[in-house]
C-alpha positions as CSV (number, residue, x, y, z in Angstrom):
1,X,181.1,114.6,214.9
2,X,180.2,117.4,212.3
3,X,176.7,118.9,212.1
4,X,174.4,117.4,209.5
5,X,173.8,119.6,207.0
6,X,169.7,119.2,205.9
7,X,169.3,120.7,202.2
8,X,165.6,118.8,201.4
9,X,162.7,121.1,202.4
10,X,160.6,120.4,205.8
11,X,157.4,118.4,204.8
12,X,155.3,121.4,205.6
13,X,157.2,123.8,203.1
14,X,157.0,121.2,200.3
15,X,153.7,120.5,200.8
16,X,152.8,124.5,200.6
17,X,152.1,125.3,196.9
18,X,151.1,129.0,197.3
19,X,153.8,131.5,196.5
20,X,156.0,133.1,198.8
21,X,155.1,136.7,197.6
22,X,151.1,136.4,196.3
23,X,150.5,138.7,193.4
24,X,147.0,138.9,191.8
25,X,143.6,137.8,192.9
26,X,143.4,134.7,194.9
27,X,139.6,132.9,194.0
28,X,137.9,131.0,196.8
29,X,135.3,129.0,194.9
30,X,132.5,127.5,196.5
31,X,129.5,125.8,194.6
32,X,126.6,127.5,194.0
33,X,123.8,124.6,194.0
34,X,120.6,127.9,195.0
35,X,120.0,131.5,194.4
36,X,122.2,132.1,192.0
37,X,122.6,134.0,188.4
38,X,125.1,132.8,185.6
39,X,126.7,135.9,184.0
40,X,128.6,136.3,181.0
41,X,132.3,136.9,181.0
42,X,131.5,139.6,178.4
43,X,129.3,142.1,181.0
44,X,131.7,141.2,183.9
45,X,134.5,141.8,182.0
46,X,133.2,144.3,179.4
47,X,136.5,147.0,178.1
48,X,134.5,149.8,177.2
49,X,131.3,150.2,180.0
50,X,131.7,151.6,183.5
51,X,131.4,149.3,186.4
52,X,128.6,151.9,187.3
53,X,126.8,150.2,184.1
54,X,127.9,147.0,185.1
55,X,126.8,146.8,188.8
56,X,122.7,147.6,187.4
57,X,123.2,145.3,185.0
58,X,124.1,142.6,186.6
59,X,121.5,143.3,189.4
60,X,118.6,143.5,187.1
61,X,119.6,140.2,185.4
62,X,119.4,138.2,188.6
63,X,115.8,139.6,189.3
64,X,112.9,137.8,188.5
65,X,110.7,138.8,185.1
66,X,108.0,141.6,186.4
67,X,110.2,143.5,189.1
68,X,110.8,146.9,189.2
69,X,113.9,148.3,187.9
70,X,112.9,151.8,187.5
71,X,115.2,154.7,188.3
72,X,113.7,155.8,191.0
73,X,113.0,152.7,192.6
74,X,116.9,151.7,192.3
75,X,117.8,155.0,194.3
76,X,115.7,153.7,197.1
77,X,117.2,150.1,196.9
78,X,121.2,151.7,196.7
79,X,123.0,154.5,197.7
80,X,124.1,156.0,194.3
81,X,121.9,158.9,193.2
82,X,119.4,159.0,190.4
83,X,121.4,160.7,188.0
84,X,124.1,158.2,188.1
85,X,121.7,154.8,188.4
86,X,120.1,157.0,185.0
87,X,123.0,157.3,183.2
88,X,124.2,153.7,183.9
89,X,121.3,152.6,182.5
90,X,121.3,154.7,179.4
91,X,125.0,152.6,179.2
92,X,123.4,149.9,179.0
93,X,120.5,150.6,176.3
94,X,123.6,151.8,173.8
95,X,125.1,148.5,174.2
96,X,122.2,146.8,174.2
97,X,121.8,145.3,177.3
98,X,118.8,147.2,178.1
99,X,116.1,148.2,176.0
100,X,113.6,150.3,177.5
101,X,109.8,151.4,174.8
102,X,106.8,153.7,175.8
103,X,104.0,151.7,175.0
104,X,100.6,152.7,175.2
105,X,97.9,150.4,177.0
106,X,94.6,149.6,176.1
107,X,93.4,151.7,178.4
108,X,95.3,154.8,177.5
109,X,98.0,154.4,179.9
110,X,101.4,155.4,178.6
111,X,104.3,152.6,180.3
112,X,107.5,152.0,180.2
113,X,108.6,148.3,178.8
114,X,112.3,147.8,179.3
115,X,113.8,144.4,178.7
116,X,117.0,143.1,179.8
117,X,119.0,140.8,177.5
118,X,121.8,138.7,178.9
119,X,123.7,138.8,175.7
120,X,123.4,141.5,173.3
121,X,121.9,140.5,170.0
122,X,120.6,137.0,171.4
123,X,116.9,135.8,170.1
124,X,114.0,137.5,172.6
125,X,111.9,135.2,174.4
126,X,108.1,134.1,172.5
127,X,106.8,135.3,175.9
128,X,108.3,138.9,176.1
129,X,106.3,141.1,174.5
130,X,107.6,142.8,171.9
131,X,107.3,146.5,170.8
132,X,105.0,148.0,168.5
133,X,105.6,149.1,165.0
134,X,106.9,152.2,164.4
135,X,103.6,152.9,162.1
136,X,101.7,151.7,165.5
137,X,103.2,154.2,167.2
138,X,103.0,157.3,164.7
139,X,99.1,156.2,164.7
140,X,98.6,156.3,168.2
141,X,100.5,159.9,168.1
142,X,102.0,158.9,171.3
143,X,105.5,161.6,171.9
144,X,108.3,159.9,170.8
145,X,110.5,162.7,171.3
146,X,114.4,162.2,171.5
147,X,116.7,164.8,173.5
148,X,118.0,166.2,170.3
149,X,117.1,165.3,167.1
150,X,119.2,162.7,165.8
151,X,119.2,160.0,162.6
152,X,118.4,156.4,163.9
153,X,120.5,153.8,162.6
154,X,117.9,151.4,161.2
155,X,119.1,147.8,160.4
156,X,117.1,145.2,157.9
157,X,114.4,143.5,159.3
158,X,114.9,139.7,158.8
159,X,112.1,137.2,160.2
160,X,112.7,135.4,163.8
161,X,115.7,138.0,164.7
162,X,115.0,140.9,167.3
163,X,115.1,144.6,165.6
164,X,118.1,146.3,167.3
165,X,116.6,149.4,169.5
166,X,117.8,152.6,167.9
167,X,121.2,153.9,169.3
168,X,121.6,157.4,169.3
169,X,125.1,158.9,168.3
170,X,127.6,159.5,170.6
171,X,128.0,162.4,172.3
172,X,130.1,164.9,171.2
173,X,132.9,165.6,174.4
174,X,132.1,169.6,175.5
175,X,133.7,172.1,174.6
176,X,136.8,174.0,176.7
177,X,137.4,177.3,176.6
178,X,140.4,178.4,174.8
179,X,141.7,181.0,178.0
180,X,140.4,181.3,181.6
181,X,137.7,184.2,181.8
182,X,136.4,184.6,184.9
183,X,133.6,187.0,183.6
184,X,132.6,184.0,181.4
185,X,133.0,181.5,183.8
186,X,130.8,183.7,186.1
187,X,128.2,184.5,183.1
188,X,127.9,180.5,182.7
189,X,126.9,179.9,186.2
190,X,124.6,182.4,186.2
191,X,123.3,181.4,183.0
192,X,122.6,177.7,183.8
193,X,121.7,178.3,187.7
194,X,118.5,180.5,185.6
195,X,117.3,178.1,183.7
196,X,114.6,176.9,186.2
197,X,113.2,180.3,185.9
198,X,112.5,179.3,182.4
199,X,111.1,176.2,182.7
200,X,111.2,174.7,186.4
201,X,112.0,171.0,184.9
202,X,115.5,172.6,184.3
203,X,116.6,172.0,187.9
204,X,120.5,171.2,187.8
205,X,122.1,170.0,190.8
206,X,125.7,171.0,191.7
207,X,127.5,168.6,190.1
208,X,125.8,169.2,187.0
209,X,126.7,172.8,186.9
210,X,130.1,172.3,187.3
211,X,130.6,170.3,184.3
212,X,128.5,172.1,182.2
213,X,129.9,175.6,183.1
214,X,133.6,175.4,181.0
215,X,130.9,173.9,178.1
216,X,128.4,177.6,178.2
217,X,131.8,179.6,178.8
218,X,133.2,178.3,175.3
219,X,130.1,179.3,174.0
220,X,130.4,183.2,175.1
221,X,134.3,182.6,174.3
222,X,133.0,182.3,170.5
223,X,131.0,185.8,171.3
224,X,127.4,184.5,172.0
225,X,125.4,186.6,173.7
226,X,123.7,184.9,177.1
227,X,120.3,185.5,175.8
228,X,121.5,183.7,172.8
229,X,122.4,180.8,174.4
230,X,119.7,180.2,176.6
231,X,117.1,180.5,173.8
232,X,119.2,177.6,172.6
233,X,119.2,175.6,175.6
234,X,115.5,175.9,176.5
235,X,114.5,175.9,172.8
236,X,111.4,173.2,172.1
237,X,111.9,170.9,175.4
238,X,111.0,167.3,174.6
239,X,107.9,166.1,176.6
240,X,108.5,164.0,179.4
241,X,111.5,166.2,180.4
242,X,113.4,163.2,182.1
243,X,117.4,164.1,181.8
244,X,117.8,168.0,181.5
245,X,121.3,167.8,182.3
246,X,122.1,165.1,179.5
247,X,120.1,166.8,177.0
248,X,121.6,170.6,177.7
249,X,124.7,168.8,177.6
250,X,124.4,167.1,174.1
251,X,123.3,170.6,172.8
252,X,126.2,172.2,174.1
253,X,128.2,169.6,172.1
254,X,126.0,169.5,168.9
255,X,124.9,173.1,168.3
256,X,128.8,174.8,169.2
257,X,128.6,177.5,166.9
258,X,132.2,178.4,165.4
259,X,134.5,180.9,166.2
260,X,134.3,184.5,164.5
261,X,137.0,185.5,162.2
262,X,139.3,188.0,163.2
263,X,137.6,192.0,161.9
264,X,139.4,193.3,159.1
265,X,141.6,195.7,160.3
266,X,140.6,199.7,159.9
267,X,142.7,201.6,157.4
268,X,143.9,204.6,158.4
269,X,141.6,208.0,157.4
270,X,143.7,211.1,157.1
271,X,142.8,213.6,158.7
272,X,142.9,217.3,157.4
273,X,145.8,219.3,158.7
274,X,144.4,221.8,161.4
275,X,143.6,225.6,161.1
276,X,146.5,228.0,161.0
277,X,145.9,232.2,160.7
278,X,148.6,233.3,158.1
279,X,151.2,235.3,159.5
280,X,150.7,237.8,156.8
281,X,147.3,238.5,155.9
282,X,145.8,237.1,159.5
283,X,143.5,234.9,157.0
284,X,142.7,231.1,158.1
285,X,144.4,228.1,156.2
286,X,144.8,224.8,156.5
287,X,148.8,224.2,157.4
288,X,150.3,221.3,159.4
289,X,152.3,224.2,160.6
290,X,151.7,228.2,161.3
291,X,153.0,230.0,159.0
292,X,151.7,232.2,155.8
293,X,149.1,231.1,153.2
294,X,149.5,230.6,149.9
295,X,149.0,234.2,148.8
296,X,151.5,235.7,151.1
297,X,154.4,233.4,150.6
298,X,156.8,235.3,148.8
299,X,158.8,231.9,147.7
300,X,155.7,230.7,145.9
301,X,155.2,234.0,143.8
302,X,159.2,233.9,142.5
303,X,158.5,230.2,141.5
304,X,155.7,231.1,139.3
């Protein structure tokens, strides 16, 4: 008898839906039904933040209203540093996820109120409180001082819709030098390592040095003197001093001065032909070459 020949698939394999060769996330869902915080596809999946933005961002939206999300309190709760946890949330305020005011209490106290919006340009809340007028503000004289002087964008006021925060322009990328000095790669380090003698709220770290080394080396690339460039950098410090790194680096970018143009070539001065003593009278000439003067050239006299 010849060998059946089985061509149907063995109920196990039929019954197998997944794919031979997986490609791709595979979800495991389970129902959330406690402790849980419904996020918008548009921060989880958001094309132009960092996931260092979006990490904070989500975290501070499951927390209840009053906790602490300040910087330094998030660099105790995780492991990345305070610069990072500070820029991610300065991400945040420029797409406004995050808004963060200095409000002054009743008592004189000067706070920070920051408020987190699950979806950028929803309606705030009746219950948050909202930030003072600008006039409020300017009364109170309370310093309101940005990292560099910027224009706001302002947008019309219209009644029951939240007034966007002020987002402050991009920042320009640094400068590269044109060639690889060494000197002025030296010059830079030394230049921004001294800026705590300066003012001691100019503290960089490491990393912050590195990148803004090839930024102060473009600068003497374009012939600035050192002492030139630090008035620059340490010129009229905002008070509170919170991100010296971001604000040295977004005057770096902004104040670049240009290039010199090339100096005009020197023309050429002639000089007088040297001293010669005539072969014929002994008497001093000017010649390009020894010989006799004027008086005793015999050549001269016939011509006349």
């Amino acid at each position: 008898m010849d060998t059946q020949q089985i061509t149907a698939p063995s109920r196990a394999t039929a019954g197998d839906r997944r794919p031979a060769t997986p490609s791709g996330v595979i979800h495991v869902n389970t129902r959330h039904t406690n402790r849980y915080t419904v996020i918008g596809n548009h921060l989880a999946q958001h094309r132009e933040m960092s996931l260092v933005a979006i990490g904070p961002a989500v975290h501070i939206q499951s927390l209840p209203a009053g906790a602490k999300i300040g910087i330094k309190f998030l660099a105790d709760r995780f492991p990345e540093s305070e610069t990072r946890i500070a820029a991610a949330l300065r991400e945040l305020e420029g797409h406004d996820y995050l808004s963060r005011t200095r409000e002054r209490t009743s008592g004189g106290r000067v706070i920070t109120r920051t408020v987190s919006y699950n979806q950028p340009g929803g309606d705030v809340d009746r219950l948050t409180p909202k930030p003072e007028p600008r006039a409020e503000r300017k009364r109170q004289r309370e310093p309101m001082v940005p990292a560099m002087p910027a224009p706001a964008t302002v947008r019309a006021s219209v009644p029951g819709q939240r007034a966007a925060p002020p987002v402050a322009p991009p920042l320009p990328p640094l400068a590269e030098p044109q060639a690889l000095d060494l000197a002025h790669h030296r010059a830079a380090v030394d230049l921004l390592v001294s800026l705590r003698r300066h003012d001691p709220r100019l503290l960089l770290s490491e990393d912050d040095i590195r990148r803004l080394t090839p930024a102060v080396a473009a600068w003497l690339e374009r012939d600035a003197h050192p002492d030139a460039v630090r008035r620059t950098l340490v010129a009229d410090l905002p008070e509170p001093l919170k991100y010296p790194a971001g604000l040295l680096a977004r005057r770096l970018a902004v104040l670049l001065p240009p290039a010199l143009p090339a100096a005009p070539a020197r023309e050429a001065v002639r000089r007088p032909d040297p001293l010669q003593n005539c072969d014929g009278c002994d008497r001093a000439f000017r010649a390009p070459e020894p010989g006799e003067c004027c008086d005793c050239r015999s050549d001269l006299w016939e011509a006349a």
